[in-house]
ROGULUM-711544 format. One record per residue (C-alpha): residue in one letter; x, y, z. Coordinates in Angstrom, 3 decimals, decimal comma, always signed. Layout:
N
<site rest="a" x="X" y="Y" z="Z"/>
...
END
This chain:
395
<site rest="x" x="-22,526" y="+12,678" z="-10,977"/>
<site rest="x" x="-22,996" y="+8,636" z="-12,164"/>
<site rest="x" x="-23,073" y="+10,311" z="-15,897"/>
<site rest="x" x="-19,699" y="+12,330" z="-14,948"/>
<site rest="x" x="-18,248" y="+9,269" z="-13,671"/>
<site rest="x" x="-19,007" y="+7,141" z="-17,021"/>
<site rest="x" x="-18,389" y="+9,893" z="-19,182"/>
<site rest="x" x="-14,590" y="+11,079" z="-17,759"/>
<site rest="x" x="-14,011" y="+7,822" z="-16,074"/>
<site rest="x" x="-10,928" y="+7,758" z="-13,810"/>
<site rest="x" x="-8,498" y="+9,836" z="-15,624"/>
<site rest="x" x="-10,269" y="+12,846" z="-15,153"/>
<site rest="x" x="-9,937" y="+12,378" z="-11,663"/>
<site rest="x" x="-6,819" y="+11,465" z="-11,456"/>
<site rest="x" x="-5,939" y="+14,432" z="-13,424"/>
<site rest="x" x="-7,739" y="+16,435" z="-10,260"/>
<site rest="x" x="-6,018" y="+14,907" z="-7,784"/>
<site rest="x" x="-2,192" y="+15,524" z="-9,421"/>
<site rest="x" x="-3,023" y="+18,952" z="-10,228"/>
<site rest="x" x="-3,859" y="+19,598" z="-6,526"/>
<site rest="x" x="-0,598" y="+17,444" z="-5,783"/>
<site rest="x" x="+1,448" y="+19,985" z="-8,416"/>
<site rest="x" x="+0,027" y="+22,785" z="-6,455"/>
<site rest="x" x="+1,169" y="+21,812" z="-2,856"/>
<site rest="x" x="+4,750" y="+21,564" z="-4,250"/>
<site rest="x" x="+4,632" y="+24,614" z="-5,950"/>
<site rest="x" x="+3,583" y="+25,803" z="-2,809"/>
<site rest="x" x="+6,174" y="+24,549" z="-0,714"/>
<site rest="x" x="+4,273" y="+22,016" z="+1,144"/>
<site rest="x" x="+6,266" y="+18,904" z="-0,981"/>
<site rest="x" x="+9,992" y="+18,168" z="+0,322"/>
<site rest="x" x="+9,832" y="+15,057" z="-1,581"/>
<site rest="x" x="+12,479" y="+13,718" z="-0,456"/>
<site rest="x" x="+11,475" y="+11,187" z="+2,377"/>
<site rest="x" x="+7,939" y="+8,957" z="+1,418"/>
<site rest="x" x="+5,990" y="+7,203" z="+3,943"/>
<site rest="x" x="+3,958" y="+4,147" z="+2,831"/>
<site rest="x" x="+0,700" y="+2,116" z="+4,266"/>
<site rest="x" x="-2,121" y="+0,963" z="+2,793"/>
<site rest="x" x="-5,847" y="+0,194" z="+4,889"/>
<site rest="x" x="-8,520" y="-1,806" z="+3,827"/>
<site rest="x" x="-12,209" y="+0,009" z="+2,839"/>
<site rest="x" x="-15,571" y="-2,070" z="+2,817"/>
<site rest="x" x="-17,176" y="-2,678" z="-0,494"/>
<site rest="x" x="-20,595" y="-1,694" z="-0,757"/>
<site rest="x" x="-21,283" y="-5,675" z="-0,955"/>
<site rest="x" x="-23,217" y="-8,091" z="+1,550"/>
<site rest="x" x="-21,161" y="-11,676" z="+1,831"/>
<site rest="x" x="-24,325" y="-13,006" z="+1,262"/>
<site rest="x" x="-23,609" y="-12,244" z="-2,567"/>
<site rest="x" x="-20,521" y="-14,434" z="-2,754"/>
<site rest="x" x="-21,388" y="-17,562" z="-4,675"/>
<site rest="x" x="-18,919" y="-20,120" z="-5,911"/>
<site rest="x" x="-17,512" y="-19,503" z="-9,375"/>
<site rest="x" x="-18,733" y="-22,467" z="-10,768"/>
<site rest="x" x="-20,600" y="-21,433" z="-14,300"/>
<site rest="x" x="-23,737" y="-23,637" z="-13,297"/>
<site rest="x" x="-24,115" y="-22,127" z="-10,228"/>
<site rest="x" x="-23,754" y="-18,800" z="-11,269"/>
<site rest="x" x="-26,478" y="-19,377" z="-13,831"/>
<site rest="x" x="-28,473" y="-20,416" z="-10,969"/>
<site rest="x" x="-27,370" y="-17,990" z="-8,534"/>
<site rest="x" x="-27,258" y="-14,804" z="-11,644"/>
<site rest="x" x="-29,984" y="-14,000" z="-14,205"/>
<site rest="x" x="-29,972" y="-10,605" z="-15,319"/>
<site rest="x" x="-26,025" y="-10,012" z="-14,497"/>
<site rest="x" x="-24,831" y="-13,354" z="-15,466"/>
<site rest="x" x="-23,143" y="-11,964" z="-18,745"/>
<site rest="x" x="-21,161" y="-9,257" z="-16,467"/>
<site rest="x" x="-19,474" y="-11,897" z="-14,248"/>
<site rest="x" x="-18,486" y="-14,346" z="-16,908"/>
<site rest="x" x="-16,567" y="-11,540" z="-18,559"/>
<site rest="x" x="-15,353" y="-10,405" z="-15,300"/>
<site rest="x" x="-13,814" y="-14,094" z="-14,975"/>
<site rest="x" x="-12,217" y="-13,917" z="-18,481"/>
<site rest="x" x="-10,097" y="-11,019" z="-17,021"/>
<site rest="x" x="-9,516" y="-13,219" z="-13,637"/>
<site rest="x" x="-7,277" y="-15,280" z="-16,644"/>
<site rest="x" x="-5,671" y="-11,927" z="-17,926"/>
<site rest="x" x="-1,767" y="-11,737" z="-17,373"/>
<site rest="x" x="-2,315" y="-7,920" z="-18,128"/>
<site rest="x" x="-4,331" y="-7,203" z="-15,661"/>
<site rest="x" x="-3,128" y="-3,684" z="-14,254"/>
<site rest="x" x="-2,762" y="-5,003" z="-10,745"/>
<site rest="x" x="-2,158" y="-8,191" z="-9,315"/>
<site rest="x" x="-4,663" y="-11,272" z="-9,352"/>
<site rest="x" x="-6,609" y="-12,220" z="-6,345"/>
<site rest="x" x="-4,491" y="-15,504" z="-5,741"/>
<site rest="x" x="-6,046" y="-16,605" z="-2,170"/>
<site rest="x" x="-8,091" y="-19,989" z="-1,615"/>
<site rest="x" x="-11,299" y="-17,596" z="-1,354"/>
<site rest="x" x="-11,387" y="-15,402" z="-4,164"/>
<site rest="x" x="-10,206" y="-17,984" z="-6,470"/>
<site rest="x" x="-13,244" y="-20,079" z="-6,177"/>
<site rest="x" x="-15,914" y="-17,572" z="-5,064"/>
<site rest="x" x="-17,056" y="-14,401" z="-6,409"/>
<site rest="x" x="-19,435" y="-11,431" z="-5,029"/>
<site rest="x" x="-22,676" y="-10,957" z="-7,971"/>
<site rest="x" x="-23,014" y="-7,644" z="-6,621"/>
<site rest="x" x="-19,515" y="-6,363" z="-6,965"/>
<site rest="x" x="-16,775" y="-8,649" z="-8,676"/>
<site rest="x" x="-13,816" y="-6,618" z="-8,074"/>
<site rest="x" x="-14,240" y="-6,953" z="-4,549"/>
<site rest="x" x="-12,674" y="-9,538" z="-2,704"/>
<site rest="x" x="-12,747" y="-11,446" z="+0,493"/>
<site rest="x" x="-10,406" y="-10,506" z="+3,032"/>
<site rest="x" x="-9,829" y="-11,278" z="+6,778"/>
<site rest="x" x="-8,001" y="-8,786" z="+9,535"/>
<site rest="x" x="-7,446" y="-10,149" z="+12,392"/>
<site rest="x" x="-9,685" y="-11,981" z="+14,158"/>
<site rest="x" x="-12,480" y="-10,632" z="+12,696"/>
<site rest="x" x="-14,946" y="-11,946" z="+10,314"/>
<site rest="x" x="-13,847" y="-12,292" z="+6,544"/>
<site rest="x" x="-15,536" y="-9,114" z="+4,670"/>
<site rest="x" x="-15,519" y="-7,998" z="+0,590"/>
<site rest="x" x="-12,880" y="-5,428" z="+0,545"/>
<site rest="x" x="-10,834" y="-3,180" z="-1,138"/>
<site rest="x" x="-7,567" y="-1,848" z="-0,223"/>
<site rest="x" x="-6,612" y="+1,812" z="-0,362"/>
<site rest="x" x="-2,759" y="+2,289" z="-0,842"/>
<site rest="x" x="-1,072" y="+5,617" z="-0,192"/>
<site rest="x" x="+2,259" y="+7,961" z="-0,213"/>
<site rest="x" x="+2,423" y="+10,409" z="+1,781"/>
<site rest="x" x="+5,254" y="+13,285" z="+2,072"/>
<site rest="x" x="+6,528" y="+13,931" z="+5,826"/>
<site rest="x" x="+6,569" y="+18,247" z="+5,493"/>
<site rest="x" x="+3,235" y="+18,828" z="+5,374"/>
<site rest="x" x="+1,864" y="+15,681" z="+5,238"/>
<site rest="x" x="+0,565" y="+15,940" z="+1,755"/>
<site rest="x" x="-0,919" y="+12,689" z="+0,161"/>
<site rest="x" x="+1,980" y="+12,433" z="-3,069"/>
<site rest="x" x="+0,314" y="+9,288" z="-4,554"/>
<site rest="x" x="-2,167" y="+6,826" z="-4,286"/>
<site rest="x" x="-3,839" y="+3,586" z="-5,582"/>
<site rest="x" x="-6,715" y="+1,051" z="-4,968"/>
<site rest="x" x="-6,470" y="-2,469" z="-5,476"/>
<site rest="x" x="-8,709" y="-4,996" z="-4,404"/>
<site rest="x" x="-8,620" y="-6,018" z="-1,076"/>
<site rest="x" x="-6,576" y="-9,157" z="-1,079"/>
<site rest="x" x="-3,675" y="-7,576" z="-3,059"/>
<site rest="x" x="-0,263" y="-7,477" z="-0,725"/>
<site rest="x" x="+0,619" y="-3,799" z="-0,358"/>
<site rest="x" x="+4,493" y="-4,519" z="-0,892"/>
<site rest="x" x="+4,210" y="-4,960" z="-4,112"/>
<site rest="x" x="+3,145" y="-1,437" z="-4,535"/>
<site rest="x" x="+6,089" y="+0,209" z="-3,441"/>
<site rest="x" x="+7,617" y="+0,650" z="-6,931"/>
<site rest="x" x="+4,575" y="+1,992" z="-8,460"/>
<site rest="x" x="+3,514" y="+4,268" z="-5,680"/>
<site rest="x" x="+7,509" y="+6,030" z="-5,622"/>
<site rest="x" x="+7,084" y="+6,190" z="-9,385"/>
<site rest="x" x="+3,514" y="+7,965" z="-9,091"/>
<site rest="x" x="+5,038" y="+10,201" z="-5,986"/>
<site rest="x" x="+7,877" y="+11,215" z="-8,877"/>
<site rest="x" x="+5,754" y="+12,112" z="-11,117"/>
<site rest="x" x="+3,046" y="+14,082" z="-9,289"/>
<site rest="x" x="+5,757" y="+15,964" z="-7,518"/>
<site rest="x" x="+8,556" y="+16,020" z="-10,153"/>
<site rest="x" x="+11,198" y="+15,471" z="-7,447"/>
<site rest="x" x="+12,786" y="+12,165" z="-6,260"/>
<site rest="x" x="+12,458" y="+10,507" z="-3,164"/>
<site rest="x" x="+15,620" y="+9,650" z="-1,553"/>
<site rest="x" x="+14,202" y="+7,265" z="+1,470"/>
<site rest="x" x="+11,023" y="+5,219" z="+1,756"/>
<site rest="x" x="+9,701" y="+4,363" z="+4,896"/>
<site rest="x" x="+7,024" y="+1,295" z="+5,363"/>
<site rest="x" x="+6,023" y="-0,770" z="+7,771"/>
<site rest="x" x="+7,137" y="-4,676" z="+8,421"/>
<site rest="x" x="+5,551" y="-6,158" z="+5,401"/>
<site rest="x" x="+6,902" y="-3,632" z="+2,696"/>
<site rest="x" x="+10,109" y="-5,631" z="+3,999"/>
<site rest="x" x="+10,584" y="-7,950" z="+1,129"/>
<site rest="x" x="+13,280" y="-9,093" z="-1,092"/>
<site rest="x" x="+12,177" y="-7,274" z="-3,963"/>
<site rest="x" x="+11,137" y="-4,179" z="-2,101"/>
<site rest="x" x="+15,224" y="-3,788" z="-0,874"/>
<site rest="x" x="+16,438" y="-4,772" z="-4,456"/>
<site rest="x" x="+14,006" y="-2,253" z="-6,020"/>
<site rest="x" x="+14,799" y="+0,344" z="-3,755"/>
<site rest="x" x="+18,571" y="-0,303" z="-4,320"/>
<site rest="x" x="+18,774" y="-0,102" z="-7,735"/>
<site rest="x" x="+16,878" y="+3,518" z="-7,511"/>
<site rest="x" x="+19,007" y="+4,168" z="-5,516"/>
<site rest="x" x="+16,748" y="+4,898" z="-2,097"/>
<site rest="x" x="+17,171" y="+4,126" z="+0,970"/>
<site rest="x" x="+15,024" y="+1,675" z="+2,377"/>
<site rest="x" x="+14,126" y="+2,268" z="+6,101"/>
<site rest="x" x="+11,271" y="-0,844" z="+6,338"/>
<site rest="x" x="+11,482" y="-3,561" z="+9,143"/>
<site rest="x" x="+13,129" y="-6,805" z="+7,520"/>
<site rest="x" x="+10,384" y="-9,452" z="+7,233"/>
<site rest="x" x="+12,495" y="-12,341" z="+7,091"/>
<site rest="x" x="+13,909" y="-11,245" z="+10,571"/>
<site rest="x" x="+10,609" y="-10,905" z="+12,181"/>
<site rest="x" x="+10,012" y="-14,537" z="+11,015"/>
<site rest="x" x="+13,463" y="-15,705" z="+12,096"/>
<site rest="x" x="+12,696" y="-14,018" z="+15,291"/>
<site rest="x" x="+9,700" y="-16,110" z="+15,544"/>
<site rest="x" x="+11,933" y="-19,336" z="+14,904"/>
<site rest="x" x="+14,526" y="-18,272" z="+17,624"/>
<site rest="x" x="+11,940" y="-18,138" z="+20,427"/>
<site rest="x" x="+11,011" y="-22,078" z="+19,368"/>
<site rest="x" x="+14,536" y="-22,756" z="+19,664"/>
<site rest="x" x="+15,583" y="-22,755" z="+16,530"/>
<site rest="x" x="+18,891" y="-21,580" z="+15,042"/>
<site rest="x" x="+18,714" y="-18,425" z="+13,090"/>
<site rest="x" x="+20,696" y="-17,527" z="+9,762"/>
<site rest="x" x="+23,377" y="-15,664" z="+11,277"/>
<site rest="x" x="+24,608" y="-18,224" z="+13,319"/>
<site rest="x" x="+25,717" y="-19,937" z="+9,800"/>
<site rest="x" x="+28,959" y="-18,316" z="+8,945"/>
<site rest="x" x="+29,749" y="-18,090" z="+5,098"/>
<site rest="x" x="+32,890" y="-18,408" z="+3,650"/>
<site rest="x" x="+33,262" y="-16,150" z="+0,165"/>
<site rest="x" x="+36,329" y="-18,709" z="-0,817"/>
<site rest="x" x="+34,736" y="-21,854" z="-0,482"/>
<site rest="x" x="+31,321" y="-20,704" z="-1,376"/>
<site rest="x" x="+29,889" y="-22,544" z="+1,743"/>
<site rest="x" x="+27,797" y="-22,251" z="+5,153"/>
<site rest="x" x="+29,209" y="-23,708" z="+8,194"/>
<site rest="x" x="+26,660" y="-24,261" z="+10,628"/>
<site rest="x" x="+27,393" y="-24,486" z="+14,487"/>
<site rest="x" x="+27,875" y="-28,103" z="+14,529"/>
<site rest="x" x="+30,766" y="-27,750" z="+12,104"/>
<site rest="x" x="+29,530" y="-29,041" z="+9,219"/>
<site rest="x" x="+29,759" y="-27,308" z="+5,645"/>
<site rest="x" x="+26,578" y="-26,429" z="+3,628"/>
<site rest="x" x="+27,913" y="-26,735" z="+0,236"/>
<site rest="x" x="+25,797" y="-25,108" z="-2,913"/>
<site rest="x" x="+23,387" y="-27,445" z="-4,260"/>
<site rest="x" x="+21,204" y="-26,014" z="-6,819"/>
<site rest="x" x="+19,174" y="-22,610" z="-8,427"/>
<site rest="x" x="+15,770" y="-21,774" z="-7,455"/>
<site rest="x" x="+15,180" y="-19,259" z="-10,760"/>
<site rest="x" x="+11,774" y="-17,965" z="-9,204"/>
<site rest="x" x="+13,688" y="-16,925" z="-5,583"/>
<site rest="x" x="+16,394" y="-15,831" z="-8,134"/>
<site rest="x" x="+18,464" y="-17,962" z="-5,036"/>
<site rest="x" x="+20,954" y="-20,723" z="-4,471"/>
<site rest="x" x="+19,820" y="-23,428" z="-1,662"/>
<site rest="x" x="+22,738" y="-24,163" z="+0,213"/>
<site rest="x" x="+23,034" y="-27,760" z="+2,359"/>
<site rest="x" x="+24,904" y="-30,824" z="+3,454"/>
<site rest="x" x="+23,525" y="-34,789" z="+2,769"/>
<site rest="x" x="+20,607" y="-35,524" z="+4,855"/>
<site rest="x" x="+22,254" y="-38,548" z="+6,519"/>
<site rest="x" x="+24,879" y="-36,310" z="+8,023"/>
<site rest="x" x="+22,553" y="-33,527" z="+9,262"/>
<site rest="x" x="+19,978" y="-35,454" z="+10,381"/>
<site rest="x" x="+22,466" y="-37,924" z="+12,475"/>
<site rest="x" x="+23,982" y="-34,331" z="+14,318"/>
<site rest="x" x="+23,163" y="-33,768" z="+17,737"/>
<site rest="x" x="+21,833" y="-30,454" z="+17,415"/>
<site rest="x" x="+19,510" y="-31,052" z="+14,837"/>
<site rest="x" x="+16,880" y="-30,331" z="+17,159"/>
<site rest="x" x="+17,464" y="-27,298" z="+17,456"/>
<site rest="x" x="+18,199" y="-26,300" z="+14,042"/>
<site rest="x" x="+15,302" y="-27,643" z="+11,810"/>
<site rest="x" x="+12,170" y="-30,130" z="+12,021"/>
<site rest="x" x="+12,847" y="-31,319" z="+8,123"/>
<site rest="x" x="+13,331" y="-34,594" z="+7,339"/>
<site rest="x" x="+15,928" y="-33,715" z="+4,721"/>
<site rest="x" x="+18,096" y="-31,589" z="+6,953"/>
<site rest="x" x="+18,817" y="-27,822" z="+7,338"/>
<site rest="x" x="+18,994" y="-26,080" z="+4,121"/>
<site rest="x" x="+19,816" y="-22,188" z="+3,652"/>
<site rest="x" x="+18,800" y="-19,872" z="+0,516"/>
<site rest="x" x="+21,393" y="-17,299" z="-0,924"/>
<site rest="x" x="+20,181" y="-14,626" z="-3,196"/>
<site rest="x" x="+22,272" y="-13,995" z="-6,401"/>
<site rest="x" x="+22,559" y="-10,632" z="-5,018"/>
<site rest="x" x="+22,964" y="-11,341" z="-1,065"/>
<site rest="x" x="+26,177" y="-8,645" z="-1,111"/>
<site rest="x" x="+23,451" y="-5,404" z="-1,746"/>
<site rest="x" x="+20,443" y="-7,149" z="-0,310"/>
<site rest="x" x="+22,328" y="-7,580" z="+3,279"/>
<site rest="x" x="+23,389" y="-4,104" z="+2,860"/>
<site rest="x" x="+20,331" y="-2,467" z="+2,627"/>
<site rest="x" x="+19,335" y="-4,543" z="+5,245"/>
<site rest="x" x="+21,883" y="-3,172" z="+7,771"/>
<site rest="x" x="+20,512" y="+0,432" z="+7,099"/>
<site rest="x" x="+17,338" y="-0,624" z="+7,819"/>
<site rest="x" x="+18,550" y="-1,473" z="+11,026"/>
<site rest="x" x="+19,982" y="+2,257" z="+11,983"/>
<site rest="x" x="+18,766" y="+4,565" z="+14,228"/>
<site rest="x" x="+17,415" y="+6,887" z="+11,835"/>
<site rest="x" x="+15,614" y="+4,000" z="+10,104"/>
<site rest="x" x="+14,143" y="+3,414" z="+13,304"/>
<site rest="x" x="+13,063" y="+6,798" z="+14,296"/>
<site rest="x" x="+11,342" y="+6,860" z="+10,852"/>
<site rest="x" x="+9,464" y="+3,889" z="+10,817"/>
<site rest="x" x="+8,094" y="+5,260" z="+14,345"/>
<site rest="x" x="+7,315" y="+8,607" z="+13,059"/>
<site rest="x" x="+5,408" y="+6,351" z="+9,936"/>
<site rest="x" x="+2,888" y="+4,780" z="+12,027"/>
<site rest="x" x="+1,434" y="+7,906" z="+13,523"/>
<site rest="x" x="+1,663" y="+9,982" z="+10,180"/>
<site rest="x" x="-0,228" y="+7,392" z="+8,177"/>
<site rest="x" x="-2,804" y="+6,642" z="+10,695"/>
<site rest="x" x="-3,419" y="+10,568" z="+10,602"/>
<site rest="x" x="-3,619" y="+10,445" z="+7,024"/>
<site rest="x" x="-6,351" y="+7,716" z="+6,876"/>
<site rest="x" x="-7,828" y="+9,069" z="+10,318"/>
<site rest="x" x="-8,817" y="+12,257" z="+8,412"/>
<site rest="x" x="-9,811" y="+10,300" z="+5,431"/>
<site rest="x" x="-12,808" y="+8,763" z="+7,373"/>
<site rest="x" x="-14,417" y="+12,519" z="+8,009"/>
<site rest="x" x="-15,452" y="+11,762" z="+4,074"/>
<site rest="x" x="-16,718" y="+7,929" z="+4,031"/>
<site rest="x" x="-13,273" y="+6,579" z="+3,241"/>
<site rest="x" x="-14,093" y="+3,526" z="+5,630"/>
<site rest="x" x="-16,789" y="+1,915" z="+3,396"/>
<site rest="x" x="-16,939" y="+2,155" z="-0,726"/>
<site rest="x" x="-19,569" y="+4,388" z="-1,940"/>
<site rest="x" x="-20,067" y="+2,516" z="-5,403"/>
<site rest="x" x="-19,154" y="-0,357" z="-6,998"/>
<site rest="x" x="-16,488" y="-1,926" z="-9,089"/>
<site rest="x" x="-12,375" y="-0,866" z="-8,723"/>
<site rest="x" x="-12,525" y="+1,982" z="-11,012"/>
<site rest="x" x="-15,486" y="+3,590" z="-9,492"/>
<site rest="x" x="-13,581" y="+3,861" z="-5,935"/>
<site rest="x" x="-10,682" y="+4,730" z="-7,482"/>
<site rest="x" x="-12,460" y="+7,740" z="-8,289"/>
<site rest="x" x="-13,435" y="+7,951" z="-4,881"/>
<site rest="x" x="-9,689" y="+7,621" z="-3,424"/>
<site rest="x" x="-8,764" y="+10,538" z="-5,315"/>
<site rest="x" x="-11,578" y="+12,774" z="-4,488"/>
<site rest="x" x="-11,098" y="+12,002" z="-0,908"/>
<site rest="x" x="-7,262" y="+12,606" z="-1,445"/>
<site rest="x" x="-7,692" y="+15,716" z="-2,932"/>
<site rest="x" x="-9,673" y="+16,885" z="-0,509"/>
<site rest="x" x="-7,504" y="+16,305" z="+2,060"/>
<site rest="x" x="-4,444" y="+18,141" z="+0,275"/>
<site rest="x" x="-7,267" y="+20,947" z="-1,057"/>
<site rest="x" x="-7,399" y="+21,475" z="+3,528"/>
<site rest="x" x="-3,789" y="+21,774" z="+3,914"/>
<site rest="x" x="-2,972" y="+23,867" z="+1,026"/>
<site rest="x" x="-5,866" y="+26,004" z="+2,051"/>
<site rest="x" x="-4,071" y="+26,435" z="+5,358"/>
<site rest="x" x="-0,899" y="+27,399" z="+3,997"/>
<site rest="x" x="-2,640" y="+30,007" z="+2,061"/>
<site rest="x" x="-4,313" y="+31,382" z="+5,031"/>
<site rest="x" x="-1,174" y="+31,473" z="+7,105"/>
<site rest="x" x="+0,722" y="+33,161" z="+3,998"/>
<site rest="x" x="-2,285" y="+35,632" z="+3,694"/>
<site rest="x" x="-2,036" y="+37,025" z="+7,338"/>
<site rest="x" x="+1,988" y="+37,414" z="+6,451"/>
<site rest="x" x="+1,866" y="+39,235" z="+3,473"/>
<site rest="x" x="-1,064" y="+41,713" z="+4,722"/>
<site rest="x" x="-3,746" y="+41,112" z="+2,290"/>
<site rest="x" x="-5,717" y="+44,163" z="+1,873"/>
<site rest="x" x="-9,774" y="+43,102" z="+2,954"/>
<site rest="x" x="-11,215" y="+43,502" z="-0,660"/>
<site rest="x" x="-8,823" y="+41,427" z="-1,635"/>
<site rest="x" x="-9,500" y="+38,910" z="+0,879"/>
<site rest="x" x="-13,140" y="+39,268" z="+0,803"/>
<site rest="x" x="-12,950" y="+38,322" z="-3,165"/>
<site rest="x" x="-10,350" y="+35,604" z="-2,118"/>
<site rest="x" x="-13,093" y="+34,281" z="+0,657"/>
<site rest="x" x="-15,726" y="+34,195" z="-1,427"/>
<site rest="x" x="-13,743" y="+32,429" z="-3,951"/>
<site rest="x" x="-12,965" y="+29,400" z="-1,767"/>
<site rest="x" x="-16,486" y="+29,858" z="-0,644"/>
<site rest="x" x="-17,975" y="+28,298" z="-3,995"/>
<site rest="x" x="-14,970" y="+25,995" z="-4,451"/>
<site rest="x" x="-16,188" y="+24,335" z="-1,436"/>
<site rest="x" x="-19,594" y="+24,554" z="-2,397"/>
<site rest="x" x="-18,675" y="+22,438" z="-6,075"/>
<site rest="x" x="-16,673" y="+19,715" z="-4,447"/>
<site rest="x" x="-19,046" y="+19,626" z="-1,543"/>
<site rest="x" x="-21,922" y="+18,404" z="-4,632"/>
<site rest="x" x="-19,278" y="+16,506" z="-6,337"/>
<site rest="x" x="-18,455" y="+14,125" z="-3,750"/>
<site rest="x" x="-21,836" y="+14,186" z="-2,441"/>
<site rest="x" x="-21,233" y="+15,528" z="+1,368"/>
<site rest="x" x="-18,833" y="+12,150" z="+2,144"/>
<site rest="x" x="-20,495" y="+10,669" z="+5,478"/>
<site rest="x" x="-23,546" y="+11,752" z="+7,235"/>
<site rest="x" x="-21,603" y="+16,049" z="+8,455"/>
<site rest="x" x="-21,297" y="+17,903" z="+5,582"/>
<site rest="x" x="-17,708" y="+19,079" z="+4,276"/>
<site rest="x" x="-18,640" y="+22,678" z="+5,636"/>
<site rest="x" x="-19,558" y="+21,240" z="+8,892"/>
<site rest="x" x="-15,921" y="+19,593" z="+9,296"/>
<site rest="x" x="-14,435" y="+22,383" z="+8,167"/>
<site rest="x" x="-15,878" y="+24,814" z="+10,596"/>
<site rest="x" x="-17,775" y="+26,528" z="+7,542"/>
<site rest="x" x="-21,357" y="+27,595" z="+7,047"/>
<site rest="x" x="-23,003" y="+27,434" z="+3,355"/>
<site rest="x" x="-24,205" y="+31,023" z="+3,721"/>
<site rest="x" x="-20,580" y="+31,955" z="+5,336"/>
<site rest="x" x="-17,219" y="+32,824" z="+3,516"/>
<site rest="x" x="-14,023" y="+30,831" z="+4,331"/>
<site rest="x" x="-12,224" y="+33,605" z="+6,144"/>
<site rest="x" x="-8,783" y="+34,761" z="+6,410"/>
END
């Protein structure tokens, strides 16, 4: 299998896992039309006890034989074209594991910082078919995969989503934009209101207290004073909007409205008109009743992922668990479209030879993705199926 693995690399298995995708919408399993998004974190196969710093000297003291490996790997660290997104924290930019490289430290929680990887998915809300999916190393924020993983989910399905549905940080200002320009309907918590939620149980004054005037291009806060435009930020792609210091900090409810020095200041996107409207759907009670139906479907999704080792990388490097996302995704679809068929068998009266050949069939399929993926965690596929090796899959 390691000679497979070098010898396709990752686009033959990618190629498996859309084909199996193609066949669960020909099948009728794919509406298409509403995604659900989450990502979850998998363990490298790394010890921390192989993160050294990233100084060269003491990597040549730390590195003999692979030395050569992780200077190149820090060449790429340099590479705008890297085909997914830097690892930009404190951690990973001055550390690096000798064992794997790709992987990189992450923290959940309260728990202890760990070499990760992070497993992003798309899944469709009929029958719970896995539409697209990506790995990234661990640090990576998931909401900047939304794009890519609605483009995938189009292409692997060939139909267009009309809603996305993520959790609170898919909430983004680029994540609304994007989805409004594709025109799809973005039913994700807004992050900025969970932080200005945050603010209003300190006491301080939210945004939507300030009341903007379209003619005078201005923000008046509760104290009556006007916030007046100031100047661009070209990176928010936002105008900072605010009155002189002397006059905001000498108002008697500055307490309550900001702990600057310089005074209250509020940010307007070029775009605020779309951006608060797609904000205002994601407020409705349908948005609502989807982002609670997301949280159980995706932990279902990753729940049954873990019957096949998804919790902890088999191999190293990003491409090589790549490969190992898309077996394991494929899988999962392979059980649900092989459920469909058996319901659709008993409908349409299969005759038993038939059957029997049909049986026997998905028999050795099992048998040659059972040795391909190497019997994911310590039960065998056939054992979490319900299936014996000397015992055809039965309709």
């Amino acid at each position: 299998m390691s000679k497979a693995r070098n010898r396709w690399g990752v686009e033959a298995f990618q190629r498996f896992f859309e084909r199996i995708v193609r066949q669960c919408a020909e099948a009728g399993l794919v509406d298409g039309s509403k995604l659900f998004m989450d990502s979850s974190l998998v363990d490298a196969d790394a010890s921390n006890n192989s993160v050294v710093n990233v100084n060269k000297e003491t990597l040549k003291i730390h590195l003999v034989r692979s030395y050569n490996e992780l200077e190149c790997r820090l060449e790429e660290k340099d590479n705008p074209e890297e085909d997914h997104e830097p690892k930009s924290g404190v951690a990973n930019r001055n550390h690096i594991s000798t064992t794997d490289p790709d992987a990189s430290v992450t923290s959940q929680g309260a728990g202890k910082p760990k070499l990760q990887y992070k497993t992003h998915r798309s899944v469709d809300a009929k029958a719970e078919i896995i539409t697209a999916t990506e790995v990234t190393p661990g640090e990576v924020n998931e909401a900047h995969l939304l794009s890519t993983l609605l483009a995938m989910h189009q292409d692997n399905t060939q139909t267009t989503a009309d809603t996305a549905v993520a959790d609170t940080k898919y909430g983004t200002v680029e994540n609304y934009l994007a989805c409004c320009d594709l025109g799809v309907n973005a039913h994700i918590p807004d992050l900025k209101r969970s932080r200005q939620e945050r603010e209003s149980r300190r006491g301080i004054f939210a945004e939507e207290v300030f009341q903007y005037d379209p003619e005078t291009d201005s923000y008046l806060c509760p104290a009556g004073n006007h916030l007046k435009k100031r100047n661009y930020n070209p990176k928010r792609d936002a105008y900072e909007y605010k009155c002189s210091a002397k006059v905001c900090l000498a108002c008697h409810l500055v307490n309550q409205c900001t702990a600057s020095k310089s005074g209250r200041s509020l940010k307007r996107h070029r775009r605020q008109e779309e951006l608060d409207k797609m904000r205002n759907a994601a407020q409705s009670p349908a948005s609502r009743k989807d982002i609670h139906t997301r949280q159980h479907l995706m932990e279902r999704s990753f729940a049954r992922a873990t019957r096949y080792g998804f919790k902890r990388a088999r191999w190293r490097r990003l491409w090589r668990v790549r490969i190992q996302e898309y077996l394991t995704s494929a899988i999962q679809n392979i059980m649900t479209l092989l459920s469909y068929g058996k319901e659709r068998g008993i409908a349409k009266g299969f005759t038993l030879p038939f059957a029997q050949k049909l049986s026997l069939g998905l028999h050795f399929l099992f048998v040659n993705i059972h040795n391909a993926i190497y019997s994911f965690g310590k039960k065998s596929l056939f054992a979490m199926c319900g299936y014996g090796r000397s015992t055809p899959v039965r309709f």
